[in-house]
C-alpha positions as CSV (number, residue, x, y, z in Angstrom):
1,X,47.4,67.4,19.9
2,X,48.2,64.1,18.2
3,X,45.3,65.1,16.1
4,X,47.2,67.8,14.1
5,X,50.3,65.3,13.2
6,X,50.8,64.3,9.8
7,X,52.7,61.5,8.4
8,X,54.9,63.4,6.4
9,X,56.0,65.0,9.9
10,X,57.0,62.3,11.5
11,X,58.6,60.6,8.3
12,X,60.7,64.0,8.1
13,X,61.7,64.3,11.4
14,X,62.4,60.3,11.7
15,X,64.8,61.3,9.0
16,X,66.2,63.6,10.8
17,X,66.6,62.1,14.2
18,X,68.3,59.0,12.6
19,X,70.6,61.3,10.5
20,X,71.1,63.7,12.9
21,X,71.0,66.1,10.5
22,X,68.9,68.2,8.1
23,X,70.8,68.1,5.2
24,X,71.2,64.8,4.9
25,X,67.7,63.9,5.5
26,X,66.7,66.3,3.0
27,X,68.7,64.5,0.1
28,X,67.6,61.0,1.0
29,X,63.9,62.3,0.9
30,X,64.7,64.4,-2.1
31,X,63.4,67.7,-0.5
32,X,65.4,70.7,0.3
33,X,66.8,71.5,4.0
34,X,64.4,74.5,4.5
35,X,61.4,72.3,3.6
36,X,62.2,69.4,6.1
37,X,63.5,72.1,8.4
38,X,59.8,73.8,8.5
39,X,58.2,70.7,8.9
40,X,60.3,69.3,12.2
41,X,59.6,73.0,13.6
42,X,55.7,72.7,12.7
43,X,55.7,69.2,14.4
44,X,57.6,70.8,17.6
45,X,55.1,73.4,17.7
46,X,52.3,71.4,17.9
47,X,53.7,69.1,20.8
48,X,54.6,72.3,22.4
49,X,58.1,70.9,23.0
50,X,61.5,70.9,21.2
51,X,62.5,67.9,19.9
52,X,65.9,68.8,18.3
53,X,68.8,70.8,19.6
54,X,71.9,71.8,18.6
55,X,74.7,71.3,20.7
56,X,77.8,72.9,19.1
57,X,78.2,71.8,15.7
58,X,75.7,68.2,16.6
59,X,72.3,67.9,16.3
60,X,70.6,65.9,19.5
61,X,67.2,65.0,20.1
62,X,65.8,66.1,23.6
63,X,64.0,64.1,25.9
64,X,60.9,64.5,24.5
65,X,62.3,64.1,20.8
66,X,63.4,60.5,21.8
67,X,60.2,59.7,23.2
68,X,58.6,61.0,19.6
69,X,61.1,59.0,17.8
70,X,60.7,55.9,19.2
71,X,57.2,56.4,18.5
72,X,57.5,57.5,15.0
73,X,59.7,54.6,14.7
74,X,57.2,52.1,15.3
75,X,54.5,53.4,13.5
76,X,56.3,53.7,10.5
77,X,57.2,50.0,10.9
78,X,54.1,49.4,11.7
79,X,52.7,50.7,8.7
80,X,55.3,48.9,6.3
81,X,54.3,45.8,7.5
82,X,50.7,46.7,6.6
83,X,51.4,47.3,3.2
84,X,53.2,43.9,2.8
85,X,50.2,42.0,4.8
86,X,48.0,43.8,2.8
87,X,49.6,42.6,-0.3
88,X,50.2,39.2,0.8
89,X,46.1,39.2,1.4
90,X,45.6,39.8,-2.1
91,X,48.2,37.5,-3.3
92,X,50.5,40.1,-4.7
93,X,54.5,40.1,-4.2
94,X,54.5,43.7,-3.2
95,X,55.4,45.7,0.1
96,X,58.3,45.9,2.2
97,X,61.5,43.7,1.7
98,X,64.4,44.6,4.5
99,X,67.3,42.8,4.6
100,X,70.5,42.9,6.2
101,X,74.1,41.5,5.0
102,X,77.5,41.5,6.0
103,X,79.7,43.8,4.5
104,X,81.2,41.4,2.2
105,X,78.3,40.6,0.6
106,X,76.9,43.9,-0.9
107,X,79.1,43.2,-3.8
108,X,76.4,40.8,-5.1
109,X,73.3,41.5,-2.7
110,X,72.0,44.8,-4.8
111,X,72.5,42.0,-8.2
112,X,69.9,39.7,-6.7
113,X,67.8,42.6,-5.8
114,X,67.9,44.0,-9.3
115,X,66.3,41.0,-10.9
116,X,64.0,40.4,-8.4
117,X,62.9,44.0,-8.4
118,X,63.0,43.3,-12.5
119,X,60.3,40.9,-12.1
120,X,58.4,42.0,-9.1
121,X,58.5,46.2,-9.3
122,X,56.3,47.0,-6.7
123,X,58.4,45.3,-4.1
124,X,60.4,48.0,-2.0
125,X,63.7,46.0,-0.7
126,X,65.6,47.9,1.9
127,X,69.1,46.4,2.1
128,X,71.6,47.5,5.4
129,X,75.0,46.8,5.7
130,X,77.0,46.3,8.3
131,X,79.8,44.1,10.1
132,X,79.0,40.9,11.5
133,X,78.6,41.9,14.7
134,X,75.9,44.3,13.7
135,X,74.1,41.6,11.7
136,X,73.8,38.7,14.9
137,X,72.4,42.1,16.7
138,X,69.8,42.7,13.9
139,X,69.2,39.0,13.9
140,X,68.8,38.3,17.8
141,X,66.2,41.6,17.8
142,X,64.7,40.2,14.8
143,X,64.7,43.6,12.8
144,X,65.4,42.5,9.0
145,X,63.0,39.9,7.0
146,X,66.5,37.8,7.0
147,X,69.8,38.4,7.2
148,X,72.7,37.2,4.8
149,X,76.2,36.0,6.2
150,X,79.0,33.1,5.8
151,X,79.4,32.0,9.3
152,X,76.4,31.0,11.3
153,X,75.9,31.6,15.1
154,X,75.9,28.5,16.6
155,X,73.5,30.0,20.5
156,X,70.4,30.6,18.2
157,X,67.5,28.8,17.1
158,X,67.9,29.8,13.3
159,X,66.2,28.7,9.9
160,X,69.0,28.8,7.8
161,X,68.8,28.8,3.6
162,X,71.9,28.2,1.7
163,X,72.1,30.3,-1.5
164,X,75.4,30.6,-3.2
165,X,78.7,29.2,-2.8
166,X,81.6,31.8,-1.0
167,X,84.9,31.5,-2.2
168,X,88.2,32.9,-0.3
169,X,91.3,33.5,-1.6
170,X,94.5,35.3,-0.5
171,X,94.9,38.1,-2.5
172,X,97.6,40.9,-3.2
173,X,100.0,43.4,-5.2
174,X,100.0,43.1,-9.3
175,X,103.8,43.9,-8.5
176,X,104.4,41.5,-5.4
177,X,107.1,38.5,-5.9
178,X,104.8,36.0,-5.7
179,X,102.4,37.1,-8.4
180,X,103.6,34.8,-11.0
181,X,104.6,32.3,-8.3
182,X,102.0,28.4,-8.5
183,X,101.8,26.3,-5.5
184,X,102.9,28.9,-2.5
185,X,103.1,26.8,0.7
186,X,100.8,28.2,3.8
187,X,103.7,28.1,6.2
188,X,105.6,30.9,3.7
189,X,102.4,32.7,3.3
190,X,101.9,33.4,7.3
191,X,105.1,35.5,7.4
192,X,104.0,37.5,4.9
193,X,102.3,41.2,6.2
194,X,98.7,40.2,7.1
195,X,95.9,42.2,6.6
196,X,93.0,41.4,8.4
197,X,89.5,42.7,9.1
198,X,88.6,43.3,12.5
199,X,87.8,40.4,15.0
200,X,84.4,39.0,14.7
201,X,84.6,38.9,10.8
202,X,83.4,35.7,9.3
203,X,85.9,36.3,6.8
204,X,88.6,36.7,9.0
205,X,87.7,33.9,11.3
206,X,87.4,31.5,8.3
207,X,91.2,32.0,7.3
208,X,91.9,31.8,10.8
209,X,90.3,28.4,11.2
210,X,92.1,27.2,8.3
211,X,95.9,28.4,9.3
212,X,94.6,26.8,12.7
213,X,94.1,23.5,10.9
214,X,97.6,23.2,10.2
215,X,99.2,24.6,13.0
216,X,99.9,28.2,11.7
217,X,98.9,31.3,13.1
218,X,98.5,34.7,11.2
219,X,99.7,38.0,13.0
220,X,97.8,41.0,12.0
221,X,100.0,43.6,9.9
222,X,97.2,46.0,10.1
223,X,93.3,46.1,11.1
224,X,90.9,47.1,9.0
225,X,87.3,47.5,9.3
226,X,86.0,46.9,5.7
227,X,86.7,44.9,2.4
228,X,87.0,48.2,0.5
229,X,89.4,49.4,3.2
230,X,91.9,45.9,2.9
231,X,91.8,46.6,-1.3
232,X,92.9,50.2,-0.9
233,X,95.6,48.8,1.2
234,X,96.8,46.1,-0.9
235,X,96.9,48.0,-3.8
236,X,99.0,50.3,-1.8
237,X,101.2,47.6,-1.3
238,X,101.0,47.6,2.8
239,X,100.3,43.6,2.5
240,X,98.6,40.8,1.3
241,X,95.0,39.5,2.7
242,X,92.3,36.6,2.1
243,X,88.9,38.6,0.7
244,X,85.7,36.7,-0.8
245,X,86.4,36.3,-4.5
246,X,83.0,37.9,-4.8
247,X,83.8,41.2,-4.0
248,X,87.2,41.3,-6.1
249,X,85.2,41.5,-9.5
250,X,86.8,45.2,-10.6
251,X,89.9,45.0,-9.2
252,X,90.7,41.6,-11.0
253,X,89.5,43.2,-14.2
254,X,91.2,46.5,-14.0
255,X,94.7,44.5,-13.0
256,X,94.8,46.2,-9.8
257,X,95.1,43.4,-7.5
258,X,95.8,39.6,-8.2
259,X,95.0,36.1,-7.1
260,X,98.5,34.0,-5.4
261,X,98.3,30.5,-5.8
262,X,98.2,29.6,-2.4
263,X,98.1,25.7,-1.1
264,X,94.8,25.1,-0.1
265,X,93.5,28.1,-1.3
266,X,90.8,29.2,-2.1
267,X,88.6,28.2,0.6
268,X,85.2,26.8,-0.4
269,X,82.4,28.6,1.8
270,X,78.9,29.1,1.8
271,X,76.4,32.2,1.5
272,X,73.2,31.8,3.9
273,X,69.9,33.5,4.4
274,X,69.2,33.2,8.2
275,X,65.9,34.4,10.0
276,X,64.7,33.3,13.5
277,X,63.2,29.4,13.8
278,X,59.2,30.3,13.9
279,X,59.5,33.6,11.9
280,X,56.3,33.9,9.4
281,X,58.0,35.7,6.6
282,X,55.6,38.0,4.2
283,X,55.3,36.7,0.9
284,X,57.5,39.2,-0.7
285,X,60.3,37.7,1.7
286,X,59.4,34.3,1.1
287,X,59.3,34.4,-2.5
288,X,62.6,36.4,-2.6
289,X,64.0,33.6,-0.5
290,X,63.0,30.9,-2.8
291,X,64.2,33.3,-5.7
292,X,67.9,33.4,-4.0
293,X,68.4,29.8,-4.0
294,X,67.3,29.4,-7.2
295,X,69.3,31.5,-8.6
296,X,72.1,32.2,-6.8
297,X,74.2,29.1,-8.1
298,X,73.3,30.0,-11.7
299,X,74.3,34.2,-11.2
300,X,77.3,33.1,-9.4
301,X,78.7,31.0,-12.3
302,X,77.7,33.8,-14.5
303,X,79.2,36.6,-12.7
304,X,82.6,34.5,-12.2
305,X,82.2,34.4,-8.5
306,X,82.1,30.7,-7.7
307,X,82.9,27.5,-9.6
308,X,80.5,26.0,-12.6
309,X,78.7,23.1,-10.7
310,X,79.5,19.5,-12.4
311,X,75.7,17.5,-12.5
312,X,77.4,14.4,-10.0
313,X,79.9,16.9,-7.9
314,X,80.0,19.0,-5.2
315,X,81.1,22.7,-5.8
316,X,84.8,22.9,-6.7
317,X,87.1,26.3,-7.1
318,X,87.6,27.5,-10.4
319,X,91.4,26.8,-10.8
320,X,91.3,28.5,-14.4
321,X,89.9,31.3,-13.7
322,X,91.5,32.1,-10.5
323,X,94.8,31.5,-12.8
324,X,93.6,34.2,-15.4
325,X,92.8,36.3,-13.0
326,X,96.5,36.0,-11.1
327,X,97.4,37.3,-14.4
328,X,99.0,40.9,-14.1
């Protein structure tokens, strides 16, 4: 039986059962939905079991389709990592790169990869997204290459890589009273309508560390579960929040939100690649690494999102140009 399965089948129905659902499979492969549909049907037929049913309007593997799936799973693994060992034996940066951030930072992860990619096109990065609690999981089961985040576990044996500094600041309404406002004391700031992402953020619990520091507490106005989501709030005037000036880049441009000069604002933070203590990174992953530390101070300056490093000085936030961006 296993005899008569063919790659293609298993990537296709992979697709599929991670999807959970045809069309959607179809588009990232760049087939149509008949085409992976004939395929998953051909591979049913051949282990002589269904593997997909549709329950309603959902799509649900069976029992044997989970059992195929976590096969397929690991032999399509498997065989990315041979391409990137294989590459690594002839000394070429080339093969798999997977990665996963924190939400926060995918406003400047896909820059790095860009260049990288620029200089070393047959590397295949694979960069997933998610919130931070979905990163420690990838981390702890060792999924990713490496993982990129602002707040470091402090239960795991980690090897951890600063890249790039992260700067916070509290951020709100082109409209709101305090736009034009210099020198806004924390204790007003607090009783302002908070937006906050959800618990467990490293964004969130940095802000909260700091109001901690002086005594202050922030209520949460609202919840939300992503950066974008907090932006589209703000400029709906619902509140103000604190968001990595990295991820601010449009918005400050297009006049949609501004910068308030906050005391003790912004926070100075720092961007990390993390992989398990002990992990033997490919070379594509390795040379990536040394590639983000490199270079992330340097893009950073460039792209406005942290502060132009002085030769004797530790980091510092860049007062003038968070004050032309609080311009309205």
């Amino acid at each position: 039986m296993i005899n008569h399965w063919t790659l293609q089948q298993l990537r296709l129905f992979e697709a599929v059962a991670r999807h959970r659902s045809y069309t959607r499979a179809a588009e990232e492969l760049c087939l149509t939905q008949p085409a992976v549909h004939i395929q998953v049907r051909r591979l049913e037929e051949i282990v002589g079991l269904p593997l997909i049913e549709r329950v309603g309007k959902k799509l649900l593997l069976t029992r044997a389709g989970e059992e195929v799936y976590a096969a397929t799973v690991a032999v399509m693994g498997r065989l990315r990592n041979l391409t990137g060992e294989i590459a690594d034996m002839k000394g070429k940066v080339a093969g798999p790169l997977k990665m996963a951030a924190v939400t926060s930072a995918k406003f400047f992860m896909p820059h790095f990869l860009g260049l990288f990619v620029q200089e070393y096109p047959d590397v295949a990065p694979q960069l997933i997204v998610t919130n931070r609690g979905g990163v420690l999981e990838r981390l702890a089961e060792n999924l990713d290459d490496f993982v990129v985040m602002g707040q470091i576990p402090d239960d795991m044996d980690l090897t951890v890589r600063p890249f790039m500094d992260n700067l916070l600041v509290v951020v709100a309404h082109p409209d709101h009273p305090w736009a034009r406002r210099a020198d806004i004391p924390l204790e007003e700031i607090v009783r302002e309508r908070f937006l906050l992402r959800e618990v467990g953020s490293g964004t969130r619990m940095s802000a909260a560390q700091m109001f901690a520091e002086h005594g202050l507490d922030v209520k949460p106005y609202m919840e939300l579960g992503s950066s974008e989501a907090i932006k589209q709030a703000i400029m709906a005037g619902l509140g103000i929040s604190v968001l990595a000036l990295s991820s601010l880049e449009l918005e400050l441009e297009a006049k949609r939100l501004v910068i308030l000069d906050v005391v003790g604002f912004p926070l100075h933070r720092t961007w990390y690649a993390v992989h398990l203590q002990g992990k033997h990174l490919g070379l594509a992953a390795s040379v990536f690494l040394d590639f983000l530390v490199k270079e992330g101070p340097d893009l950073g300056v460039r792209k406005g999102w942290v502060a132009e490093l002085h030769p004797t000085e530790q980091p510092r936030a860049p007062r003038k140009r968070l004050a032309k961006a609080r311009t309205p």
